[in-house]
C-alpha positions as CSV (number, residue, x, y, z in Angstrom):
1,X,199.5,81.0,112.7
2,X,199.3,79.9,108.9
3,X,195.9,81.5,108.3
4,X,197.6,84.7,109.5
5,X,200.3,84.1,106.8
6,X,198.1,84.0,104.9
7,X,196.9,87.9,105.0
8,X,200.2,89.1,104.1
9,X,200.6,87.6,101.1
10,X,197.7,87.0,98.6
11,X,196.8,83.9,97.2
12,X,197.3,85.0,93.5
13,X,200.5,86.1,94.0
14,X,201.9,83.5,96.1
15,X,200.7,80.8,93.6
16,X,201.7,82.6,90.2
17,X,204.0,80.2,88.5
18,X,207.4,80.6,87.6
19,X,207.8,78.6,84.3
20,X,205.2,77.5,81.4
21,X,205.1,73.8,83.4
22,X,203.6,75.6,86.1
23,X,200.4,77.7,83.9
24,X,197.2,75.8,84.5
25,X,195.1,75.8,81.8
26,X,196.5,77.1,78.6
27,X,198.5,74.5,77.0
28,X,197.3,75.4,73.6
29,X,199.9,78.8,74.5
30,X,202.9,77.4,76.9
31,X,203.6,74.1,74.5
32,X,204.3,76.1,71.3
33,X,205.9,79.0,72.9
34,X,208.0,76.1,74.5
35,X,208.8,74.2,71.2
36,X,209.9,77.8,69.7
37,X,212.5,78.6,72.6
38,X,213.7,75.0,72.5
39,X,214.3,75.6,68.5
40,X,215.7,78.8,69.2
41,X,213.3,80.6,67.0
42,X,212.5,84.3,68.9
43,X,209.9,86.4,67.6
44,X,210.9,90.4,68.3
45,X,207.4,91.0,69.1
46,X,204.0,89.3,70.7
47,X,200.7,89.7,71.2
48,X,198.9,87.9,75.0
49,X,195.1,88.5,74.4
50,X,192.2,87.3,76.6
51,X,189.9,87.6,79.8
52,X,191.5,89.6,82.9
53,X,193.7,87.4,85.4
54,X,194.0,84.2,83.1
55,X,197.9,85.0,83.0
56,X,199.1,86.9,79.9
57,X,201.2,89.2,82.4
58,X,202.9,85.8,84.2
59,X,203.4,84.5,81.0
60,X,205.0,87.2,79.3
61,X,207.3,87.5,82.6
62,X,208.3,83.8,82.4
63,X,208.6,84.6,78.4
64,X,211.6,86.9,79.6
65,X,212.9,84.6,82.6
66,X,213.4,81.8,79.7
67,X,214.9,84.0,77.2
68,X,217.3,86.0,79.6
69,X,218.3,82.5,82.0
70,X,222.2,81.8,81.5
71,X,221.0,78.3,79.9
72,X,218.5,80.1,77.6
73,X,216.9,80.4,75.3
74,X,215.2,77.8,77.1
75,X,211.4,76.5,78.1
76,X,212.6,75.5,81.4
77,X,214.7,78.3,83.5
78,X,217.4,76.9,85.5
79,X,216.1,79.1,88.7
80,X,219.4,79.5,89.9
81,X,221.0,82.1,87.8
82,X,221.0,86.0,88.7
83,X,218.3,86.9,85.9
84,X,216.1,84.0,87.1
85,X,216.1,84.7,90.5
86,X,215.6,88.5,89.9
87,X,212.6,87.4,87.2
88,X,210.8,85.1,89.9
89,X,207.5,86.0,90.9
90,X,208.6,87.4,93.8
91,X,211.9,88.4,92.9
92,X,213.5,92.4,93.0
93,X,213.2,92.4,88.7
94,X,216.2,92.9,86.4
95,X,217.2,96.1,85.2
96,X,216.8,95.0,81.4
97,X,212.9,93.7,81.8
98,X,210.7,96.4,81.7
99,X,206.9,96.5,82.9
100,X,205.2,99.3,81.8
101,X,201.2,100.3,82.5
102,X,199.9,101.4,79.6
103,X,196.7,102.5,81.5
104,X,198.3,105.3,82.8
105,X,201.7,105.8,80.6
106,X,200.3,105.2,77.2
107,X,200.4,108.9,75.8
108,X,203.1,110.0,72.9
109,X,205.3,111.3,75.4
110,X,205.7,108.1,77.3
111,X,205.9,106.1,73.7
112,X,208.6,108.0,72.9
113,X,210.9,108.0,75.8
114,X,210.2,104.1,75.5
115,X,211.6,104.2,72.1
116,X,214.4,106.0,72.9
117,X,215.7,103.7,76.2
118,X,214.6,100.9,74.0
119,X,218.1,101.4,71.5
120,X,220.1,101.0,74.4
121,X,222.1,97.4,75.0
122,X,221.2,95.2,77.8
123,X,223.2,95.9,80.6
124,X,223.8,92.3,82.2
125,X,221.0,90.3,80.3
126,X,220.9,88.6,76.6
127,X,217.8,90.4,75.5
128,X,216.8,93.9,76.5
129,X,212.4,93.1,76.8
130,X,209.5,95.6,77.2
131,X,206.1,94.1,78.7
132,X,203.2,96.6,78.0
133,X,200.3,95.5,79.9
134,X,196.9,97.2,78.6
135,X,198.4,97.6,75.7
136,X,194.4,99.0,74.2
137,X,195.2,101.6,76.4
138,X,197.8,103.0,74.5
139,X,196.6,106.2,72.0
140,X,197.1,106.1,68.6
141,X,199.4,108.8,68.8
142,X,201.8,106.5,70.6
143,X,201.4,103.2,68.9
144,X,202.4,105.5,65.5
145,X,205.7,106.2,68.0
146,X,206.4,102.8,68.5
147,X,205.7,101.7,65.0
148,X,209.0,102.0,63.1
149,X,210.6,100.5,66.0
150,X,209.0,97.4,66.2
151,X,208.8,97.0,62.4
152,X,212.7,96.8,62.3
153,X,213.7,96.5,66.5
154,X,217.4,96.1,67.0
155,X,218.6,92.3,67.6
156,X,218.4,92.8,71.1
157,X,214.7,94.0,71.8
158,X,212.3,92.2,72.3
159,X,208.5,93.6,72.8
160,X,204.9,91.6,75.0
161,X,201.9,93.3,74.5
162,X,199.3,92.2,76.9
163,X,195.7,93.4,76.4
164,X,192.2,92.6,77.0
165,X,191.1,94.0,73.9
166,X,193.0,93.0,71.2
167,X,190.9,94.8,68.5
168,X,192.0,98.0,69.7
169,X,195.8,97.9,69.4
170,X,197.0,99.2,65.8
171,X,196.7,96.4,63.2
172,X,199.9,97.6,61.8
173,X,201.6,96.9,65.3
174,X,199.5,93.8,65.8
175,X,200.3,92.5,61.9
176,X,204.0,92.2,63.6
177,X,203.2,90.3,66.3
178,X,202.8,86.7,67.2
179,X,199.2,86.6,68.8
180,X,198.5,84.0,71.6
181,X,194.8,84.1,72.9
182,X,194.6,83.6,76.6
183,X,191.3,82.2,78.2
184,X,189.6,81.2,81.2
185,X,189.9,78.0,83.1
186,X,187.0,75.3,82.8
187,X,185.2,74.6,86.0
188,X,187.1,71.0,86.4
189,X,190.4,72.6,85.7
190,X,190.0,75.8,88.3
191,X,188.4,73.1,91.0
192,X,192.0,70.9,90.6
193,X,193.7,74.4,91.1
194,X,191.5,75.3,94.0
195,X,191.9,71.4,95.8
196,X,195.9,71.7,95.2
197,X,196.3,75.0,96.7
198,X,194.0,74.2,99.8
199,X,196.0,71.3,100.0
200,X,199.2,73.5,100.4
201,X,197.7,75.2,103.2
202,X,196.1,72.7,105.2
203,X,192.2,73.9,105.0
204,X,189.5,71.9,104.8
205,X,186.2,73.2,102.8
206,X,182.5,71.8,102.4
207,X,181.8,70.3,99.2
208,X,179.4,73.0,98.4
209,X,181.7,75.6,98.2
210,X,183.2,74.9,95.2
211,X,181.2,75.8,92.8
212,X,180.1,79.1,94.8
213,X,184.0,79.8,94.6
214,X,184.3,79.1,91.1
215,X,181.5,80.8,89.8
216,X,182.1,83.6,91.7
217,X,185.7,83.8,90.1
218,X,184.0,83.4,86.7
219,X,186.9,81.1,85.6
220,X,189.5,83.7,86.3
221,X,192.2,82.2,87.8
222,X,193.3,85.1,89.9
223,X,189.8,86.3,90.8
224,X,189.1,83.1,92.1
225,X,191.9,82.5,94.2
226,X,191.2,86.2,95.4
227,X,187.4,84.7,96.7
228,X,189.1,81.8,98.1
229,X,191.6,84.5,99.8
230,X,188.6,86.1,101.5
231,X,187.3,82.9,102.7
232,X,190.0,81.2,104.2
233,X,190.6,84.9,106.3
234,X,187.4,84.4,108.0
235,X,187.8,80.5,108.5
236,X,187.3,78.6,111.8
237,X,189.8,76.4,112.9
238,X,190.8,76.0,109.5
239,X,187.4,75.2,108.0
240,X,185.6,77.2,105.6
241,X,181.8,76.6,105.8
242,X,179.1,76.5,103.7
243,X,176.8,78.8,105.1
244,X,179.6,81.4,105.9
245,X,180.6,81.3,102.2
246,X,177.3,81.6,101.2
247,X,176.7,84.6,103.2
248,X,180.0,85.5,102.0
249,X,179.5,85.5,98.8
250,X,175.9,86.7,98.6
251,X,175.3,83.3,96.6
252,X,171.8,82.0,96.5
253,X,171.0,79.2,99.1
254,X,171.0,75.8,97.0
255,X,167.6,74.9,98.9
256,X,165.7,78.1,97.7
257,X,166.5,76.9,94.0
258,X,165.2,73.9,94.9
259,X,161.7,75.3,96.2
260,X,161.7,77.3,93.0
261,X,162.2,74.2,90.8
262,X,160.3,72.1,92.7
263,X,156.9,74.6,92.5
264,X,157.8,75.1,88.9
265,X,157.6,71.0,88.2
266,X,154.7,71.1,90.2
267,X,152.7,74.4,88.7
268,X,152.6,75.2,92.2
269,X,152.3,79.2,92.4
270,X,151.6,79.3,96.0
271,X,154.9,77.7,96.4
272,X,156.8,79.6,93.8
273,X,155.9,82.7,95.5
274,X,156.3,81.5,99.3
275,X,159.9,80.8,97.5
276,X,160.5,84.4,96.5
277,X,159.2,85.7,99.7
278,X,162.2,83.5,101.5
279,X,164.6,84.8,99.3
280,X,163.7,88.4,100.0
281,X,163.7,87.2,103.8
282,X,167.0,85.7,103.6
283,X,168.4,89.3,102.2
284,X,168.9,87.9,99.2
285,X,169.3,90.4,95.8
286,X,166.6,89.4,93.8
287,X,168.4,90.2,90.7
288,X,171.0,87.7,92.1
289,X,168.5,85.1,92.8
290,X,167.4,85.3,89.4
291,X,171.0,84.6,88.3
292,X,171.5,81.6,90.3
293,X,168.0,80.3,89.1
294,X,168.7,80.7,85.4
295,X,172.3,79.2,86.0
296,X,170.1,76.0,87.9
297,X,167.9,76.1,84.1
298,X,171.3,75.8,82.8
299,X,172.4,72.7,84.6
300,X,169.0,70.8,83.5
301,X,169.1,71.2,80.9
302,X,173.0,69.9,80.1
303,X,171.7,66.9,82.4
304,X,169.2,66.2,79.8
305,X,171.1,66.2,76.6
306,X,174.2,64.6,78.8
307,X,173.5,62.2,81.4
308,X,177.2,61.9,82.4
309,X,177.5,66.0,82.5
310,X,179.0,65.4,86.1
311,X,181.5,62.8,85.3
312,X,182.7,65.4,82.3
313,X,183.1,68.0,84.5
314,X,180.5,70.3,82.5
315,X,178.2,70.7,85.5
316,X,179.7,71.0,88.7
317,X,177.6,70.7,92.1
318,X,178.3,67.9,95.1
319,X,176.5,64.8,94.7
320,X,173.6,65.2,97.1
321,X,172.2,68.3,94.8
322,X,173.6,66.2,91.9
323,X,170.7,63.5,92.2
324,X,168.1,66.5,93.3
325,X,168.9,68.2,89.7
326,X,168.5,64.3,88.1
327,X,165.1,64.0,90.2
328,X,164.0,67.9,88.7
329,X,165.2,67.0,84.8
330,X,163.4,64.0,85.0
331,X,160.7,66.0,85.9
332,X,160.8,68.8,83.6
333,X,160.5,68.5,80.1
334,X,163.3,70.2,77.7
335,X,161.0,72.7,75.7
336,X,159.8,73.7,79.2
337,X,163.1,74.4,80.6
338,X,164.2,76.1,77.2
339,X,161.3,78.1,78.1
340,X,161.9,78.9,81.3
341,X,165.6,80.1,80.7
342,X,164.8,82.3,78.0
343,X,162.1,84.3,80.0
344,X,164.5,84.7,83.5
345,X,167.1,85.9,80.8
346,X,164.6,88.3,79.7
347,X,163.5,89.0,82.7
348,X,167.7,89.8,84.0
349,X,167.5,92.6,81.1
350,X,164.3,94.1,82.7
351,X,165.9,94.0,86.3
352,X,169.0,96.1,85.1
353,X,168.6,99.4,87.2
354,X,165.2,98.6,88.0
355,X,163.6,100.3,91.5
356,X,161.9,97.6,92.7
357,X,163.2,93.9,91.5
358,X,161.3,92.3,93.8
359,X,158.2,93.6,91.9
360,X,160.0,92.2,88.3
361,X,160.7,89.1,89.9
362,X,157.5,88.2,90.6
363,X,156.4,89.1,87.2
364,X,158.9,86.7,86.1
365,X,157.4,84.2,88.3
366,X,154.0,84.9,86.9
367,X,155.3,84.4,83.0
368,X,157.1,81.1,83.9
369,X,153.4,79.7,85.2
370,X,152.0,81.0,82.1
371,X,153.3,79.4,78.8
372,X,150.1,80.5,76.6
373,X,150.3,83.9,77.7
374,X,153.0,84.0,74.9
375,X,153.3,82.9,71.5
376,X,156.8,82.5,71.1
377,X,158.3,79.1,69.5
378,X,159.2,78.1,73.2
379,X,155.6,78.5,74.5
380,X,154.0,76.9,72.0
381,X,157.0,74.0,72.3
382,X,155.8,73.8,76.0
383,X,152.1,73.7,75.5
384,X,152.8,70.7,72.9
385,X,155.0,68.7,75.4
386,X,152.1,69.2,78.3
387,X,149.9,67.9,75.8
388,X,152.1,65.3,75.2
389,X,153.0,64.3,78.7
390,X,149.4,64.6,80.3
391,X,148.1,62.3,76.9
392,X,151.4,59.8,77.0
393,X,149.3,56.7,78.1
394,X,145.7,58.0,76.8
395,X,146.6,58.7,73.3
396,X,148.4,55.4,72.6
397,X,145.7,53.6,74.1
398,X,143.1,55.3,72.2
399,X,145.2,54.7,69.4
400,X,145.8,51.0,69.7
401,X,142.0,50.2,70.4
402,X,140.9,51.9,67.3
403,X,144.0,50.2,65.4
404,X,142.9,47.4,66.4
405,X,139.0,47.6,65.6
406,X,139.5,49.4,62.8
407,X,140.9,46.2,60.5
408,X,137.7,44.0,62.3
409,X,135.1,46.5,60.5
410,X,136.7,46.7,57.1
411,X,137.6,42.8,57.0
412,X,133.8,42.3,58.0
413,X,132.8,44.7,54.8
414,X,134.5,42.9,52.6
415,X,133.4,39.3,53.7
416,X,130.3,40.7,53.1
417,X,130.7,42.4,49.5
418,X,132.5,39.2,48.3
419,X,129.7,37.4,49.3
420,X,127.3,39.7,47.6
421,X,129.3,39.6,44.6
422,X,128.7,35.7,44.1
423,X,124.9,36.3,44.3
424,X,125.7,39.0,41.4
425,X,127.8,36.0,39.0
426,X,124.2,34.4,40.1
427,X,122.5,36.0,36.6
428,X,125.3,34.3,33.8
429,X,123.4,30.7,34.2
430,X,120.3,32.7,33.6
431,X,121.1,33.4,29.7
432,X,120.6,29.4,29.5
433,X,117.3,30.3,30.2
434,X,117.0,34.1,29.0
435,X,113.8,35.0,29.7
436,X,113.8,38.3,29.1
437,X,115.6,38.0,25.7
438,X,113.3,35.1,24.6
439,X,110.4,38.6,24.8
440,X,112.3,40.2,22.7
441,X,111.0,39.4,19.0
442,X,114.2,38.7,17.6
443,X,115.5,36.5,19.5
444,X,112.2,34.3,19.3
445,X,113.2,33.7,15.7
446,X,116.5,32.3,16.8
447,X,115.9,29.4,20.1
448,X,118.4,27.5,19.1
449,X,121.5,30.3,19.0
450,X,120.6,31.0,22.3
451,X,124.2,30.7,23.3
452,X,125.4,33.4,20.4
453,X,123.5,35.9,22.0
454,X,126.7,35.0,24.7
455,X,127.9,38.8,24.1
456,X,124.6,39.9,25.4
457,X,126.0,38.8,28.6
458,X,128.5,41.7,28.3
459,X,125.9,43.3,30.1
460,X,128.1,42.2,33.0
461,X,129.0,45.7,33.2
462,X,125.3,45.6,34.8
463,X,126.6,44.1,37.6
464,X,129.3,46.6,37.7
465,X,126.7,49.2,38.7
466,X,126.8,47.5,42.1
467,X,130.0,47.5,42.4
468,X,130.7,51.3,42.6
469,X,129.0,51.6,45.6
470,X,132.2,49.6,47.3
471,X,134.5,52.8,46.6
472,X,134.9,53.3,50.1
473,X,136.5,49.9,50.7
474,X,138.1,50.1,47.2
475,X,141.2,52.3,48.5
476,X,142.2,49.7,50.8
477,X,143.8,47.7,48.2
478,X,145.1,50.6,46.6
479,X,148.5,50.6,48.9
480,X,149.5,47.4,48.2
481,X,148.5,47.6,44.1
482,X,150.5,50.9,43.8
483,X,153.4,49.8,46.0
484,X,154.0,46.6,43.7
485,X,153.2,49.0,40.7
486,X,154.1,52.6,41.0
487,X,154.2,55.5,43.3
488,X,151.5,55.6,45.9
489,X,149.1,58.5,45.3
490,X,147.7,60.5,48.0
491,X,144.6,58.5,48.0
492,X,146.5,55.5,49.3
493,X,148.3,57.8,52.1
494,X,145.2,58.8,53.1
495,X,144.2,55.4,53.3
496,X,146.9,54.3,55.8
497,X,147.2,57.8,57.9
498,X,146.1,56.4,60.8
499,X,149.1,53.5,60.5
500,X,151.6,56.2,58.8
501,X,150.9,58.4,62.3
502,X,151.4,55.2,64.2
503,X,155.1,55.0,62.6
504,X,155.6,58.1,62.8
505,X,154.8,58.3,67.0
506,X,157.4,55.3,67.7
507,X,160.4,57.5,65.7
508,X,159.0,60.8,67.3
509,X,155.8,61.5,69.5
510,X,156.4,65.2,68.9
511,X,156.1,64.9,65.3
512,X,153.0,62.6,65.8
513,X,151.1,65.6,68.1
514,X,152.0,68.0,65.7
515,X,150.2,66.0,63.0
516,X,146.7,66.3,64.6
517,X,145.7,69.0,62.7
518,X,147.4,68.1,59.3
519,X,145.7,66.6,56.1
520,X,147.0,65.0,53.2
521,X,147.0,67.6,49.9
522,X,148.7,65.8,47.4
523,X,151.8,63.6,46.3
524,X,153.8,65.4,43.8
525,X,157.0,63.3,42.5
526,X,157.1,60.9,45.7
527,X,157.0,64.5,47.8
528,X,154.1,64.6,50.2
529,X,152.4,67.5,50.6
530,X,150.2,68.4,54.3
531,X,148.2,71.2,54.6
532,X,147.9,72.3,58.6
533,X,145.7,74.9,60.4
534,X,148.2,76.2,62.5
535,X,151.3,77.7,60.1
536,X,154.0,77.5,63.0
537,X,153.4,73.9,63.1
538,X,153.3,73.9,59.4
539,X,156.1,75.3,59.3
540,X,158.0,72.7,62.7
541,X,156.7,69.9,60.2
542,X,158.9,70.8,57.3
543,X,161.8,71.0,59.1
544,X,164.5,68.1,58.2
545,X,164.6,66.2,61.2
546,X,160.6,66.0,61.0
547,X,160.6,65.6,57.1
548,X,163.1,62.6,57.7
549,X,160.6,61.3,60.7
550,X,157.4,60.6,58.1
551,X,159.2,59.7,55.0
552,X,160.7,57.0,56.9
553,X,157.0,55.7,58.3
554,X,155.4,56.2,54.9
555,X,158.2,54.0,53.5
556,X,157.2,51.3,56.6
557,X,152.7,52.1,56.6
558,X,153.3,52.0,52.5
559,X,156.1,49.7,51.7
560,X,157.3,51.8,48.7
561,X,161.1,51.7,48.2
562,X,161.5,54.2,46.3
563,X,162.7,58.0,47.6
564,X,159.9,59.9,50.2
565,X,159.9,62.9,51.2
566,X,157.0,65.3,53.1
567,X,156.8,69.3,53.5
568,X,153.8,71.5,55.2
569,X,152.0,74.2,54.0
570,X,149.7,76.3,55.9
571,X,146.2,74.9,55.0
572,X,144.9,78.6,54.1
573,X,146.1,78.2,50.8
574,X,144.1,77.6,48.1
575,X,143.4,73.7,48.0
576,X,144.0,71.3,44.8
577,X,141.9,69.1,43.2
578,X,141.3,66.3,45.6
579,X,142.4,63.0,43.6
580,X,140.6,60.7,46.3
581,X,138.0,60.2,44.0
582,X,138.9,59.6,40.9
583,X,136.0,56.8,40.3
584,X,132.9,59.5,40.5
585,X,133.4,61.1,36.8
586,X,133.5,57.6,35.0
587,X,130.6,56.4,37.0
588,X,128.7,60.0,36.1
589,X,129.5,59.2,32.2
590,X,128.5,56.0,32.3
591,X,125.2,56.5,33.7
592,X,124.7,59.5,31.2
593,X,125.7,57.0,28.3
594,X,122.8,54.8,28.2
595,X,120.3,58.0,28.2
596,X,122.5,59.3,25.1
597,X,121.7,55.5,23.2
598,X,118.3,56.0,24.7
């Protein structure tokens, strides 16, 4: 039977390519190691770094296949030759191509006695090459062996290091190397693999296994075909299942995440915890759980900041649990699922070794129902979006209905102070008359000049005593006098807050919640200054993005062209001068004048 082919040779191997066409995955290595065998320009010496089982070790064996073909150097072995057959993946190997395992032959002594073979000529091939996988593993003792002989090799050598760790192999060996980093396959790339090779040998597999195969492979191309191994050995008629690889793979069932999102959308702890009860139930490691449920925080939240995440390939997941993770980031607010990541990742730390995880996860259960029982930055970003989502239609309301009666008030006050103010005029046709002067004893000696004593009517400043009382409507006028004249002071923005927060919640209606506790300070050289009880928040409004956010509604509530901007300070600091009032202290003199004439 095919499936029981399939035991005797693995996956991995029966898949690894044979030329650089063949590597999936790491063009940014195979096209310029192809364009320098095409122009015939051979490095003695290189350097494959990167994750274990994303091909350094195939490469550097199709690195000698295209070097040592009969057509060679070339990027594309003929196959046909006796060095390319003997270099195929599953060829016998050619006796000038040697592997070695640094992991267990990377002392002095073995250094040495690869030196010393390594002076000989190829027997049958053009190049004489040394592949020394693990290469971190060799000591320093035997990297000084090799040293001299990879500064200056003969013309025929040729050495591949292949390491993990590319840090710990001497920097004098590595400074004569060409290094090419390796690295693991993106999730749309491995599922192509996966789909080409299933397609090879005839199995069908449920949508949903796919990503439990490619996670559990980590993007390793080899460790994933080795899970996909183990699951097409236990197939059915040539079917792997979703519930077989999930118990397979000790995965997390996709509908337990769902009960934990779902009760977390919901603040539903009886249902968070019924969820963790299933999962311990199910046999499931709660440690693992946690895992999967933090990789589900993941996938939100890339579904929030990019609706097309799917069609890109960065989250991967069939297309029934597609729309269920649409339905739950709709749901979920992005400061809330920052949140909630950043405490299961804490929570992963705690679990590490831990006797009873179950006991820890529930703790981490109990935290993620909890945002004020921290006072990190992501707490107190949750609290404000709550706030923000449970007040989205009462705030603007509120908002609108005192925008709107506010004008009615102010627009009644001055009807009414402009028509006291013609009553005041009211006394100038009275110097016709002048009775008052007329008791006076020296204007009785003058009737007639009864219109000189015109100055006396400078007393209109007497009427200007009624006036100061409107210095409450008086700042209404002051932002459209200072706009067309000069920079608006803070008595102005304070004037039009109310209409600068309105701006300010169409560009941003987190910037407009975090302003319900600041106060205008001062305007220092077209900077506006807020002081705010809370110094975090202070601290949120200065940032750029929420400087940017009121400059640009102060330049729309104020009409001032000229340059804005806005930082916070906490409002414990000392407080200025308020400059509000500027009106009180000339009133205060003038009332004291007369007593001084008096």
């Amino acid at each position: 039977m095919r499936l029981g082919n399939l035991l005797t040779v693995a996956l991995y191997r029966k898949y690894r390519p044979a030329t650089f066409a063949e590597v999936v995955g790491q063009e940014h290595v195979t096209d310029p190691l192809c364009t320098a065998l095409a122009a015939n320009r051979i490095n003695h010496a290189y350097l494959f770094s990167g994750p274990r089982g994303c091909g350094k070790t195939s490469s550097a064996r199709i690195l000698a296949r295209s070097l040592n073909c009969e057509q060679g150097p070339t990027p594309t072995p003929c196959g046909v030759c006796d060095s390319c057959v003997a270099l195929a993946p599953n060829g016998p190997g050619n006796v000038d191509v040697v592997e070695l395992d640094a992991a267990s032959h990377g002392g002095v002594d073995d250094t040495r006695e690869l030196r010393d073979r390594a002076f000989y000529a190829p027997a049958q091939s053009r190049y004489r090459i040394f592949i020394v996988d693990e290469a971190h593993m060799v000591t320093t003792a035997g990297f000084n062996a090799l040293l001299k002989i990879v500064e200056e090799p003969p013309e025929h050598l040729i050495f591949v290091f292949a390491t993990t760790e590319p840090e710990k192999v001497l920097p004098t060996i590595r400074s004569r190397t060409h290094h090419y980093p390796f690295r693991l396959l993106a999730p749309r790339t491995m599922r192509s693999l996966i789909e080409r090779i299933l397609a090879s040998e005839d199995v069908q597999v449920d949508d949903a296994v796919f990503p439990l195969v490619i996670r559990a492979g980590g993007g390793s191309p080899r460790d994933t075909l080795s899970v996909l191994d183990q699951l097409l050995a236990g197939a059915e008629d040539n079917r792997v299942h979703y519930q077989r690889a999930l118990a397979l793979l000790g995965a997390t069932d996709v509908a337990l995440i769902d009960d934990a999102v779902d009760a977390l959308a919901a603040g539903d702890a009886a249902a968070l915890f019924g969820a963790v009860e299933s999962v311990i139930d199910a046999g499931h490691d709660p440690r693992r759980f946690a895992v999967d449920l933090l990789e589900r925080f993941r996938d939100l939240i890339v579904l929030q900041a990019v609706p097309d995440a799917a069609a890109r390939g960065v989250v991967d997941a069939p297309d029934d649990v597609l729309e269920r993770m649409r339905d739950q980031a709709a749901r979920v607010g992005p400061a809330t699922l920052a949140r909630y990541a950043e405490v299961v990742h804490a929570g992963l730390g705690e679990m590490r070794g831990a006797t009873a995880p179950r006991l820890l996860l529930e703790v981490v259960c109990a935290r993620l129902l909890l945002p004020s029982a921290s006072d990190t930055e992501a707490a107190l970003l949750q609290r404000i979006e709550r706030i923000e989502t449970r007040m989205e239609i009462s705030i603007p309301a509120a908002e609108a209905a005192m925008g709107a009666a506010a004008p009615a008030p102010a627009g009644r006050q001055f009807v009414r102070k402009t028509q006291a103010q013609p009553p005041a005029p009211e006394p100038k046709p009275d110097p016709v008359a002048k009775p008052e002067p007329v008791a006076r004893p020296e204007p009785v000696a003058k009737p007639e000049p009864v219109a000189r004593p015109e100055p006396v009517a400078k007393p209109a400043p007497v009427p200007e005593p009624t006036v100061p009382p409107p210095p409450a409507t008086e700042p209404a006028a002051p932002p459209a006098a200072s706009a067309a004249g000069g920079e608006p002071g803070a008595a102005a923005v304070r004037s039009m807050w109310s209409t600068v927060r309105e701006k300010v919640r169409q560009r941003s209606r987190t910037t407009e919640v975090m302003l319900a506790g600041a106060i205008v300070r001062a305007v220092e050289n077209n900077t506006l200054i807020l002081g705010h009880e809370s110094a975090p928040l202070a601290k949120r409004l200065s940032e750029q993005r929420n400087a940017d956010v009121i400059r640009d509604a102060l330049k729309d509530a104020l009409g001032w062209t000229g340059g804005w901007s806005a930082r916070s300070v906490p409002a414990s600091r000392p407080r200025r001068p308020s400059r509000h009032r500027p009106s009180r202290p000339p009133i205060r003199s003038r009332r004291c004048a007369p007593k001084r004439t008096a």
